[in-house]
Each structure stands twice: as structure tokens, then as C-alpha cells.
C-alpha positions in Angstrom: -19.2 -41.2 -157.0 -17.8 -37.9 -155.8 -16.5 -38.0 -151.8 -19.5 -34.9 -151.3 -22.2 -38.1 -153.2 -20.6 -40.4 -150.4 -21.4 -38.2 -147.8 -24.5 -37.1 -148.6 -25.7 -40.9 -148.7 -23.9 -41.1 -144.8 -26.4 -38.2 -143.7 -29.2 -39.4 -145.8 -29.0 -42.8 -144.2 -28.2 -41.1 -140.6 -31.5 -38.8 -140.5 -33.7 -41.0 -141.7 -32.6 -44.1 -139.2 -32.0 -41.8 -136.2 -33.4 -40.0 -133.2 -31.0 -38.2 -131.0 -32.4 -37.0 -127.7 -30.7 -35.3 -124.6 -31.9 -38.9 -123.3 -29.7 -40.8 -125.8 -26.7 -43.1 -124.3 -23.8 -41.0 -124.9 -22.4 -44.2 -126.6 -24.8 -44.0 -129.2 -24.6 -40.4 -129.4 -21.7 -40.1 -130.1 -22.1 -42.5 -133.1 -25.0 -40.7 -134.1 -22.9 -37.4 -134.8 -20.1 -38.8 -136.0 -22.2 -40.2 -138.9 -23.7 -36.5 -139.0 -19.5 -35.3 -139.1 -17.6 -34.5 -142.6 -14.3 -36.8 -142.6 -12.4 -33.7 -143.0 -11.5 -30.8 -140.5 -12.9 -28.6 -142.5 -14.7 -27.6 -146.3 -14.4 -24.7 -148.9 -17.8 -24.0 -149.8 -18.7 -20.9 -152.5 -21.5 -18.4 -151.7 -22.8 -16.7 -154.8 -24.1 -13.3 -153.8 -25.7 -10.2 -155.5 -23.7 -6.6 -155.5 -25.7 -4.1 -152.7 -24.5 -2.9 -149.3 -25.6 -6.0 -147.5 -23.8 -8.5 -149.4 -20.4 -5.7 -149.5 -20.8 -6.0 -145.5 -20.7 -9.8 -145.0 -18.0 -10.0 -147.1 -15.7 -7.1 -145.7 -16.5 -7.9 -142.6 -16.1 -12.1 -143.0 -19.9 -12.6 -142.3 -22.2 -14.7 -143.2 -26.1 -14.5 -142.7 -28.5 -16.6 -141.5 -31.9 -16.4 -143.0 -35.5 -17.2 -141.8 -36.7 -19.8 -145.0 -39.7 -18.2 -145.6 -37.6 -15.7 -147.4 -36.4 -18.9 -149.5 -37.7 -19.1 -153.4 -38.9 -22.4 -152.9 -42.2 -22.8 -151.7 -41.2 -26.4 -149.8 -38.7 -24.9 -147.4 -38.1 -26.4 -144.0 -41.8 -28.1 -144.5 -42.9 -31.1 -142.9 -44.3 -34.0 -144.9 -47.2 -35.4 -142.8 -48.7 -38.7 -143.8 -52.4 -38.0 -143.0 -53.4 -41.7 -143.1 -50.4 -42.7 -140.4 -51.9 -39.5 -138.2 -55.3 -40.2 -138.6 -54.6 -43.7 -138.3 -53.0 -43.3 -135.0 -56.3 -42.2 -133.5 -58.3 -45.1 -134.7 -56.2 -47.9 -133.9 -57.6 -48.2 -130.8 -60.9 -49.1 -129.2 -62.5 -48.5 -126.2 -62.0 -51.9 -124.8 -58.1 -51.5 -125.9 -58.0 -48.1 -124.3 -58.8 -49.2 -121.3 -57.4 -52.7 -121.2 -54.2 -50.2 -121.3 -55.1 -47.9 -118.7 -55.7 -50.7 -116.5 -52.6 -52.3 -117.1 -50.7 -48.8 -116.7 -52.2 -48.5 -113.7 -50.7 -51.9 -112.2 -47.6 -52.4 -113.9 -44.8 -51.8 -116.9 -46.1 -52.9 -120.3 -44.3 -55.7 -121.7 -42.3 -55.4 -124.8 -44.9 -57.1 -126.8 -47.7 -54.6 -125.3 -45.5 -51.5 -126.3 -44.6 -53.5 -129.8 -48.4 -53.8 -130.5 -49.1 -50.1 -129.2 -46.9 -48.7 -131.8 -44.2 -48.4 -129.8 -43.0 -46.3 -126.6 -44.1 -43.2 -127.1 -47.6 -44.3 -127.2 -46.9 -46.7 -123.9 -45.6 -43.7 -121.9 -48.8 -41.9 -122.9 -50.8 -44.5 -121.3 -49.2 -44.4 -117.9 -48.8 -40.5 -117.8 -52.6 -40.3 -118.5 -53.3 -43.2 -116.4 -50.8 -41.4 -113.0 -52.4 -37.8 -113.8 -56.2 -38.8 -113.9 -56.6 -41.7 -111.6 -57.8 -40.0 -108.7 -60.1 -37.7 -110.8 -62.1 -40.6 -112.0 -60.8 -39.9 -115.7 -61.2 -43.6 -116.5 -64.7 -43.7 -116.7 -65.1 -40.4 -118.7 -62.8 -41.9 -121.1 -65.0 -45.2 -121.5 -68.1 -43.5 -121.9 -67.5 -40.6 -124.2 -64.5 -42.7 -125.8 -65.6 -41.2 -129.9 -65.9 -37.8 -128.3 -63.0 -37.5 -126.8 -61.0 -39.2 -129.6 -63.1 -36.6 -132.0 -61.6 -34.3 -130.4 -58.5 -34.7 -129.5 -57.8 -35.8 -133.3 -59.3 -31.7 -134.2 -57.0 -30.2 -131.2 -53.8 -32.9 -132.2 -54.5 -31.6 -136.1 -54.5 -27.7 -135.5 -51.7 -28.4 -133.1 -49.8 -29.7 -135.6 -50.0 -27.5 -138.1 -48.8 -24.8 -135.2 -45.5 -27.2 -134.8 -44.7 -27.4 -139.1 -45.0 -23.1 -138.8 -42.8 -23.5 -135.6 -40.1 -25.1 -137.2 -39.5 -23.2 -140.0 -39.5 -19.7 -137.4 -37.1 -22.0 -135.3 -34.6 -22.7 -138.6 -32.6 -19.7 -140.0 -30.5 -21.2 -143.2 -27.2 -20.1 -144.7 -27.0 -21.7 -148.5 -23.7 -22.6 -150.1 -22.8 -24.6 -153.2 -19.4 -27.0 -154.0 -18.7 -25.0 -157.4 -17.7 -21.6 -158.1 -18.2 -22.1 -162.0 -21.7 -23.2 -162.5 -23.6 -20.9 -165.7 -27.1 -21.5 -163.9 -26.0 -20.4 -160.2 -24.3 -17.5 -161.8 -27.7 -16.6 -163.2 -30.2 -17.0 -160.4 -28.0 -16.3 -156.9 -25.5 -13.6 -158.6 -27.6 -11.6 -161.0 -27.1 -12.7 -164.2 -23.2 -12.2 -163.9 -22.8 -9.6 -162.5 -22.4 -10.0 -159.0 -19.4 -12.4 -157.4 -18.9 -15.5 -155.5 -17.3 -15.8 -152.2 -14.9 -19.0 -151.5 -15.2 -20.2 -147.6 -13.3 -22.0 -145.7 -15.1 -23.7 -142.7 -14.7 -25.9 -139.8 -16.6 -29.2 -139.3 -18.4 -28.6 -136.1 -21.2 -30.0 -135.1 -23.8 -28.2 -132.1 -21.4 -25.5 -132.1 -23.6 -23.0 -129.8 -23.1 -19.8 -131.0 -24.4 -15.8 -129.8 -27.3 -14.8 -131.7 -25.8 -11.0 -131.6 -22.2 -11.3 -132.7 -21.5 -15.0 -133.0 -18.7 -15.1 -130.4 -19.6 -17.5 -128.1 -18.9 -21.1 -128.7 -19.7 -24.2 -126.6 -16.9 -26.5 -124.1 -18.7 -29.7 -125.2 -19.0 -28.5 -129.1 -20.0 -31.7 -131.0 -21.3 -33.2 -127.9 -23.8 -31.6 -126.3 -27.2 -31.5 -126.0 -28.2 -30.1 -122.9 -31.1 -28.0 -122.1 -29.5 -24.3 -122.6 -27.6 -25.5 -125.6 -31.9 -26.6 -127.0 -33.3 -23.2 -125.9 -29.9 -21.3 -127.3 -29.9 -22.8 -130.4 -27.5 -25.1 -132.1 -25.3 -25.0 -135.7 -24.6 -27.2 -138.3 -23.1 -27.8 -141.6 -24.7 -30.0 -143.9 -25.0 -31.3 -147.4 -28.4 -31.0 -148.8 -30.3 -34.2 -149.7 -31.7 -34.3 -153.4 -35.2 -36.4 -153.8 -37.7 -37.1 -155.5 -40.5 -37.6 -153.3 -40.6 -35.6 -149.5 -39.1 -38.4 -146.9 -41.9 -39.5 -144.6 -40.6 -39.2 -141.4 -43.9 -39.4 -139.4 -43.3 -42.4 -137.2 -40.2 -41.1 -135.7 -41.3 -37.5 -135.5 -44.8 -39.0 -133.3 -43.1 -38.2 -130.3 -42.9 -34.2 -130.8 -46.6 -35.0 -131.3 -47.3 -37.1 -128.4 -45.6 -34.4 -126.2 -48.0 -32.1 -127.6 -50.7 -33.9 -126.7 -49.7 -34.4 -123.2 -49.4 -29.8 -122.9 -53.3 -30.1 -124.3 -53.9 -32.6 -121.9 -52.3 -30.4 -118.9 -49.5 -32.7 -118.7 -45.4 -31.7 -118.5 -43.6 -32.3 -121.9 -40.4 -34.5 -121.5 -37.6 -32.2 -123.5 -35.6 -35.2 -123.0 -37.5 -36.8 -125.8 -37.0 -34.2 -128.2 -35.4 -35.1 -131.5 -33.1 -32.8 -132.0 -32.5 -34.1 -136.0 -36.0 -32.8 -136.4 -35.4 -29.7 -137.7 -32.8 -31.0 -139.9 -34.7 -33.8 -141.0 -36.9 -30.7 -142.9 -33.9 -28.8 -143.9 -31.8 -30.8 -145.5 -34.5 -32.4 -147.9 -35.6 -30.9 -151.3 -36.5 -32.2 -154.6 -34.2 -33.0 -156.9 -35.2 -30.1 -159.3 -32.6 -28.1 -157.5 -30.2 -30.8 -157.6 -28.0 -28.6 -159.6 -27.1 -26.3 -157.0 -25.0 -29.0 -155.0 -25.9 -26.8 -151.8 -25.2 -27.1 -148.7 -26.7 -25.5 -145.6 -25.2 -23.9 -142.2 -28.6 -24.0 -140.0 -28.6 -23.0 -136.8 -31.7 -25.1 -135.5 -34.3 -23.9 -132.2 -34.0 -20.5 -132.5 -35.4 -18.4 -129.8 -38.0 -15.5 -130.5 -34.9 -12.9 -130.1 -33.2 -14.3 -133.0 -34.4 -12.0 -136.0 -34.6 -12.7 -139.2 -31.9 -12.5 -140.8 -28.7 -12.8 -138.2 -25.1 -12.4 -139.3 -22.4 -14.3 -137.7 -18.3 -14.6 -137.7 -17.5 -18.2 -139.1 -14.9 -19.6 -141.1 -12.6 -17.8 -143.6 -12.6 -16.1 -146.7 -10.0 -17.9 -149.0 -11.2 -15.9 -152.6 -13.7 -13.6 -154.4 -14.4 -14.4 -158.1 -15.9 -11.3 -159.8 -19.0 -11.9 -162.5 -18.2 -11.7 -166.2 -20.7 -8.7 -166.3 -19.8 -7.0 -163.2 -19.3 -3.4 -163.2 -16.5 -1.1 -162.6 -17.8 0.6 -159.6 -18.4 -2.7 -157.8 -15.1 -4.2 -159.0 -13.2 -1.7 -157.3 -15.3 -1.9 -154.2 -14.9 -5.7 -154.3 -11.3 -5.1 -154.9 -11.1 -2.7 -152.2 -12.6 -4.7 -149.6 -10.8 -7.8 -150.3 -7.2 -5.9 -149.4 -8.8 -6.3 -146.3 -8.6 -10.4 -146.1 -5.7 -12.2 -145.6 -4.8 -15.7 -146.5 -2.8 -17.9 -143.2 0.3 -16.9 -145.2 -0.3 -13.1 -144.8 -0.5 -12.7 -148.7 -4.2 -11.0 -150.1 -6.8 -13.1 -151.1 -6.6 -14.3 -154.7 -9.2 -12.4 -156.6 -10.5 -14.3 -160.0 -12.8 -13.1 -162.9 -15.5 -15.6 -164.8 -15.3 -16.0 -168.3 -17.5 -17.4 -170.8 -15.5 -18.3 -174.4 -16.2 -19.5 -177.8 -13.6 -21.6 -177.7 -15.0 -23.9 -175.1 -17.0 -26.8 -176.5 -18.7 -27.4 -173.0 -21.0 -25.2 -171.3 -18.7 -24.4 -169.0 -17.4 -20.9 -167.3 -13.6 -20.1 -166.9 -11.6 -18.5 -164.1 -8.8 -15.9 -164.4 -6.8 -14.8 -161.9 -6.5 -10.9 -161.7 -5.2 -10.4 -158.6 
């Protein structure tokens, strides 16, 4: 197993065990990340691109550009999995007598841990007392007991067209960068650089974690960068770099996710959401999943996460550094010697140019396998 298999298993393992909330122990946030962390300070990663003038820009000007997924050719981008029988099942598990045996206990005291166990946890506990400290003086308890269906009726319509307002939210809230570990793949080459005759950019970038960056120019970075959570870093968006997680089935991550859904249901209720009980490995926890039909692009993703309505869609940013271009076998002149041209531009740490390769396919090779020739 490759070092990049080992890893992915580590964030594999880490999103689907975790919830990390600006209420979190720092303790345990801190371990949380560090799972989410590369062991190295930093990665070269290879970006496969098409020759046009926005591809020529990123590249002479050491860009890369975030994208909105829906602009993604597969049709499962950044899209929740909902388990309908857990959802609807949530609804139901509870009578009218258990409602209110709830409410009534809310209304005297903490639950127990055996009352929250056999609710389905704390979310749903903290649901009954908010609705039992908003709507005790209105007389709510009684409404509830006698149009218990009809209110649960309805609240399961409202919770459903709610949630199918939060899957569309998250993927407007996720703009996506894609990368791969190879440079030399035949079947990359033919879908991401036009059959050959495009080129593929090397990166080099740090391992960061939340690093807040500017949505215009990508200047600003964060004190507390792998750290914090805070409220402006939520609204401003945060960054990461992450392997993508090959499956075969969609990860079901509906129980930890119920608390973005209980939230909602306190705003249709009139209620204040808590932000502290946000997961922020939401969004990742639907952008770092896809089937393992495209297991042979060995992607990874830099995804800036709760974007705000200002962020458009498709926002360039200054990260990392170019360390080579490779050139298509089929490229042509004209966008050779712009390539070429451009690239004088980069410099390596050393203050030589940027090595400049060209792709080769042979008929001497017994594999299915594309060479590398260093032209410049």
C-alpha cells in the first residue's frame, strides 16, 4: 500500500467517525485535524489542463481555480446520500405519550444519559428543552398533544423540502480544485487534457488545513491556520487539501449529519440555530466521496468549504508553486511556444527555469504506459 492508500484510509476513517464543531474541546480538535493533516509539509500534485486563455492565465500567473461542482462531469458531485428510512424514521419514533413524557421532563430537569441514549441522542434531547423553554408560556404543550399526527405531518413535509434546500446549499457553498498524483496516466491525458494535446502542470503545495483565504485575490491567510474554527472564519470560508475517497456505495452519514437538520427545524420553528453545532466536516464529508469508477484518477481536491453568496463561480487563487509543465504528445506548435514562453516566467527555489517535459507514447514499451522527455 502506497503512503497516498495509507492516507486516504486515515481520512476515510476520520470523516466518517467525526464531528468537529466550533464547540469541540480544543483537545479533541486538535486531534481531529491532525488525523485530517498529510504527514508531510507539503505535496506535488499534477493538474492536467486544456490549451485556451484561461488555462494560459492560471498557469502564467501561478493560479489555480476554484470551481462551483455543478460544472463537474459527474452527476454525484458534492451530493448528499440521505437514508429516507433513518429520516422518516426519526419522525415516527415517537408517540404522543413519549412526546410529551419528554416535554414534561424538559420542563423540570436535565435528561439522564439513558433518556438522551433512548431519544437518539443529544441533538434530539436539546430539541425537547428548546421547544419545551420557547413554548411553555404559549400553552404549546397542549396543541402538540392534541394535533400530535398533524403536526408531525407536517413538520416531516416542511423538514423534507428543507432538506432538499440544504443538499442544493452545499454544493453552492463548495467550490473544488481537482488534482491527480500522476503526470503519466494515458486515460487522464485523454479526458482532462484533450486527447494530448494540452499539458499538465506539477504543484507544489503546503499542508494547511482552515487556511482562510480572500475570495478576490487569495492574499489573506488566517493567525490560527489549522486551528480555527471561529465564527468569521464559518461565514469566510475555509480551505483544504484532500485525497479523494474511492467507494463503492455513497457513505451514509445521516446520523451524524441530524444535527444540521435539527437546527433547521428549530429556524422553521422560530427558534435560534446554534452555529456552534455545526459540523464543519460536512461539506467534506460530500466532497471527498465518489464511486470508485473514477478511482483511476487518484484525485485529490483543494475545496474551499462555506462559501459566501459573493464567491462566484469559478474563483482563482495564489497557492503553492509551479515546480514543471509537461507538454502533450499532440500539442501544437503555437501552444508550445506559448507554454514555453510563459514558463520562462517561473522559477524553481534555486533560481533555475522550470523543467519543461514532453509525453511520449512508444512501440517499444510493452506496458500501456506514457514516457517523459525533458526538453527544457
Amino acid at each position: 500500500m502506497s503512503s497516498y492508500d495509507a492516507y486516504r484510509d486515515q481520512v476515510n476513517d476520520c470523516l466518517r467517525n467525526n464531528r468537529l464543531t466550533m464547540s469541540t474541546p480544543a483537545e479533541e480538535r486538535t486531534s481531529i485535524i491532525s488525523k485530517l493533516r498529510y504527514p508531510e509539509t507539503s505535496i506535488e500534485l499534477y493538474q492536467y489542463r486544456r490549451c485556451n486563455e484561461f488555462s494560459f492565465n492560471d498557469f502564467l500567473q501561478n493560479k489555480i481555480t476554484l470551481v462551483h461542482p455543478k460544472y463537474f462531469n459527474d452527476c454525484f458531485e458534492v451530493m448528499p446520500y440521505i437514508n429516507l428510512e433513518k429520516f422518516v424514521g426519526a419522525f415516527r419514533q415517537f408517540d404522543r405519550e413519549t412526546a410529551k413524557k419528554y416535554v414534561e421532563i424538559a420542563n423540570t430537569r436535565d435528561f439522564t444519559p439513558e433518556e438522551i441514549k433512548g431519544m437518539g441522542g443529544d441533538n434530539i434531547a436539546y430539541f425537547f428543552k428548546a421547544f419545551s423553554n420557547k413554548f411553555k408560556e404559549n400553552n404549546a404543550e397542549k396543541i402538540l398533544y392534541e394535533r400530535y399526527k398533524e403536526i408531525q405531518h407536517s413538520g416531516m413535509m416542511q423538514m423534507a423540502s428543507l432538506l432538499n434546500q440544504i443538499c442544493h446549499s452545499m454544493q453552492d457553498g463548495t467550490r473544488i480544485a481537482c488534482f491527480s498524483e500522476c503526470y503519466d496516466s494515458p486515460i487522464m491525458w485523454g479526458h482532462y487534457a484533450d486527447s494530448g494535446k494540452g499539458f499538465c502542470v506539477r504543484h507544489s503545495f503546503p499542508v494547511m488545513l482552515n487556511m482562510t483565504l480572500c475570495p478576490v485575490d487569495g492574499n489573506g491567510k488566517c493567525e490560527q491556520s489549522g486551528s480555527c474554527i471561529k465564527e468569521n472564519c464559518i461565514k469566510s470560508g475555509n480551505n483544504w487539501l484532500l485525497p479523494v475517497v474511492y467507494s463503492s456505495e455513497r457513505p451514509d452519514f445521516m446520523e451524524n449529519w441530524s444535527e444540521q437538520l435539527i437546527q433547521a427545524a428549530f429556524m422553521l420553528m422560530g427558534l435560534d440555530a446554534d452555529l456552534a453545532n455545526y459540523d464543519i466536516l460536512s461539506p467534506l464529508k460530500f466532497s471527498c466521496y465518489k464511486s470508485s469508477d473514477w478511482a483511476y484518477e487518484h484525485e485529490w481536491r483543494w475545496i474551499r468549504t462555506l462559501c459566501s453568496e459573493e464567491i462566484p463561480d469559478f474563483s482563482s487563487i495564489s497557492v503553492g508553486k509551479i515546480r514543471g509543465l509537461y507538454l502533450g504528445e499532440h500539442i501544437s506548435r503555437e501552444h508550445e511556444n506559448i507554454l514555453r514562453e510563459y514558463a520562462s516566467k517561473h522559477k524553481l527555489p534555486d533560481g533555475t527555469n522550470i523543467p519543461i517535459y514532453k509525453m511520449k507514447s512508444s512501440f517499444c514499451i510493452h506496458q500501456y504506459k506514457l514516457l517523459s522527455e525533458r526538453i527544457l
